[in-house]
N, C-alpha and C positions, 0 to 999 in steps of 0.2 A: 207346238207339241204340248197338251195338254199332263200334266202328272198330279199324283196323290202323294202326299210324304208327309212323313209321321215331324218332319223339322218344324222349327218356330216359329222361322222367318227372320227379315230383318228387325230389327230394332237402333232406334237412335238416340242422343243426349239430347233435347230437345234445347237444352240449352246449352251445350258443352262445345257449340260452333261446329258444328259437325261437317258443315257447308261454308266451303271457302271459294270465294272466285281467282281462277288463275289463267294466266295468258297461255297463247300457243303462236307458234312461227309455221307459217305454211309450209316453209322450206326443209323443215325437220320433221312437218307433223302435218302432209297432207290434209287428211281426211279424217280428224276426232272422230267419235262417234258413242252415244251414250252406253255404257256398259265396258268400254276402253279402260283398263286397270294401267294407271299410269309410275311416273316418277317425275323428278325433280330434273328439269332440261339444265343443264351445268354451263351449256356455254356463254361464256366469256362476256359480260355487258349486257344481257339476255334476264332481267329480271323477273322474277316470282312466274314460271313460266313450267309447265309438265311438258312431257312424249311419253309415246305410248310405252308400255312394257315389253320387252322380250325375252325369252328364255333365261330364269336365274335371277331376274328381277326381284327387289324387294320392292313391294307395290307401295307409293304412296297413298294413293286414294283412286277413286272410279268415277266417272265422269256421270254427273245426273244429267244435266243436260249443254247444248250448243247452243251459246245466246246470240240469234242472229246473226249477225255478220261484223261484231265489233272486235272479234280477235277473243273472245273471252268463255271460259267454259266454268259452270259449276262441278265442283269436285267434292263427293264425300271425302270427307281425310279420314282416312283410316284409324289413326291414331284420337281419333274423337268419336270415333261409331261404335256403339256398344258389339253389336256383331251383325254381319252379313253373310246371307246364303251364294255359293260358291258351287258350279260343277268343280268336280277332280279329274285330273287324269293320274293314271299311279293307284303304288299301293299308298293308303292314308291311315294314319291312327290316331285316336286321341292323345292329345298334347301336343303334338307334334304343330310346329310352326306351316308359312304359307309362302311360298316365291311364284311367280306370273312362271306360266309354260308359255312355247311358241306359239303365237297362236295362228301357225300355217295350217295348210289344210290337216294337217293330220289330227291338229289341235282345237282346233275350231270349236266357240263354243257351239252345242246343239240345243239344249234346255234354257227357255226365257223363262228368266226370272225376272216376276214383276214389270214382267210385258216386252224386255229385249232381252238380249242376248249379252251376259256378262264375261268380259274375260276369262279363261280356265286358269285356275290353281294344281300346285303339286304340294306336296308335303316334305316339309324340311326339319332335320335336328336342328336346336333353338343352339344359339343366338343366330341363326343363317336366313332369319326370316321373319316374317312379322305377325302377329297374332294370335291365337291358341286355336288349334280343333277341340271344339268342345261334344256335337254329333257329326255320325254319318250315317248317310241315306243310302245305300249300298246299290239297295237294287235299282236306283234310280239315279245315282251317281251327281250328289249332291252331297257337302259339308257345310256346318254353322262355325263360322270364328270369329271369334272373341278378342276383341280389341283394348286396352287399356288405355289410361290419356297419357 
């Protein structure tokens, strides 16, 4: 699906590490897949490792891409990306924070951004989430956020 929108797009630190490599366990985390807005896999002996997001999530970062087959995936870190373009689901307003929605079929994203399909966001009161709405693209349902380091 082709769209027009008045947003900026992404933007990144070019030098602020913006891309970090982090492992995945098949057994928690099937099938990555680029555009998977993720977090921090916590279990037990399992180091520097994501899964994917689900409802309520505060996202660490988004997966640029699947490197082969060595267990290892590129991760924008959130926390190092100036700001990234985001479908919503919800009502959204400027300043307002960001948490991962379900992303069952009801949530699915529909608009490729930058050629896939990026996990969906919703819009949360700060501190309950991670980075700022700075635009939104309404009739196109589309948000820019704003990341600090």
């Amino acid at each position: 699906m082709a769209f027009n929108t008045l947003l900026s797009g992404d933007r990144f630190g070019s030098r602020a590490s913006s891309n970090v490599p982090k492992a995945f366990a098949t057994a928690r985390y099937a099938a990555p897949a680029v555009g998977h807005l993720v977090k921090q896999d916590t279990t037990a002996l399992f180091n520097d490792g994501v899964v994917q997001c689900v409802n309520n999530d505060v996202p660490y970062g988004l997966i640029e891409s699947v490197n082969s087959s060595n267990g290892t995936l590129s991760i924008w870190k959130l926390v190092k990306t100036f700001s990234l373009v985001f479908e919503y689901r919800g009502a959204v307003s400027l300043g307002q924070q960001i948490q991962s929605t379900d992303q069952a079929a009801a949530n699915a994203p529909a608009i490729r951004i930058g050629g896939f399909l990026r996990g969906t966001v919703k819009a949360v009161a700060s501190p309950n989430g991670v980075g700022i709405i700075v635009a939104i693209d309404e009739p196109v349902g589309l948000i820019v956020v704003e990341f600090g380091s």
